[in-house]
C-alpha atoms as one frame of an Amber mdcrd trajectory, in Angstrom:
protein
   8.487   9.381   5.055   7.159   6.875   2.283   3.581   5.321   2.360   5.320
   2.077   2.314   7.738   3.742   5.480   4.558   4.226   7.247   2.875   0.910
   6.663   5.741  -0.518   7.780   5.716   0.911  11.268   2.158  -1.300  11.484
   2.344  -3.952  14.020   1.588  -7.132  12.917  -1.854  -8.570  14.137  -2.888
  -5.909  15.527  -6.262  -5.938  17.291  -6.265  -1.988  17.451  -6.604  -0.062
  14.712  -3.527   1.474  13.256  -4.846   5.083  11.042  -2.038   6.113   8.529
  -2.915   9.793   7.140  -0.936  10.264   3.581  -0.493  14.486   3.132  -1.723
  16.237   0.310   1.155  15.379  -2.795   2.290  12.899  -5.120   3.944   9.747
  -4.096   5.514   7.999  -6.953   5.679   4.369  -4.600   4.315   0.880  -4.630
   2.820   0.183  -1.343   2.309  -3.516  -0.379   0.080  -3.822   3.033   1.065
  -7.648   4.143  -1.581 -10.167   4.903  -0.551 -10.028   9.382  -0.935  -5.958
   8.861  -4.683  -6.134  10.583  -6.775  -3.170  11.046  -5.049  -0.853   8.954
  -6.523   2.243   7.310  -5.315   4.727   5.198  -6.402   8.445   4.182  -5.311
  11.544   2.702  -6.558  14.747   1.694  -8.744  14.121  -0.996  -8.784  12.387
  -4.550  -7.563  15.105  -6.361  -5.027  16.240  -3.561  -3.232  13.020  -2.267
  -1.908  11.306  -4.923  -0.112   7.931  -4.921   0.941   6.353  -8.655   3.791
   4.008 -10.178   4.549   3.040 -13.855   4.430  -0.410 -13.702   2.112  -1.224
 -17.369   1.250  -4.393 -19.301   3.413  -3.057 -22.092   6.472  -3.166 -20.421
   5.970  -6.981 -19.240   4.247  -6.353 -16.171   1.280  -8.868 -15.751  -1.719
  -6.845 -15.051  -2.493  -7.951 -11.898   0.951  -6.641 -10.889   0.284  -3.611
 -11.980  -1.820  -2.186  -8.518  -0.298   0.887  -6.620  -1.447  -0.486  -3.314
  -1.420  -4.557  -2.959  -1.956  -7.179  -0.612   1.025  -9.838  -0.043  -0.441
 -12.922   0.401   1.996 -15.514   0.885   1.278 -19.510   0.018   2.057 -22.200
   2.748   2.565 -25.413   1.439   1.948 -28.486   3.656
């Protein structure tokens, strides 16, 4: 299972809180938590030990602020 697998099985608006744990590896993933994914938290084995990177880089034409492993989808509601 993904990081993004897992934060997918969050229910939305949750007033519990949902604990993902993220094994000891590499996970070569972009994970986007959505803005009605409440109370989420995520953990793994240690800095060194539970890795989670992507290659998304200003060079290649990626704005920087699109550049984050882990995000937070906000999305805009016009009136």
């Amino acid at each position: 299972m993904t990081v993004g697998e897992a934060v997918a099985m969050v229910p939305k608006k949750s007033k519990d809180q949902f604990v993902i744990y993220v094994k000891a590896r590499e996970y070569v993933e972009y994970v986007v938590v959505d803005k009605n994914k409440w109370n989420v938290f995520i953990y793994g084995d240690g800095i060194d030990k539970t890795v989670i990177s992507g290659g998304r880089n200003f060079i290649d034409g990626t704005p920087t602020f699109s550049t984050a492993i882990f995000g937070l989808r906000i999305e805009t509601i016009l009136h």
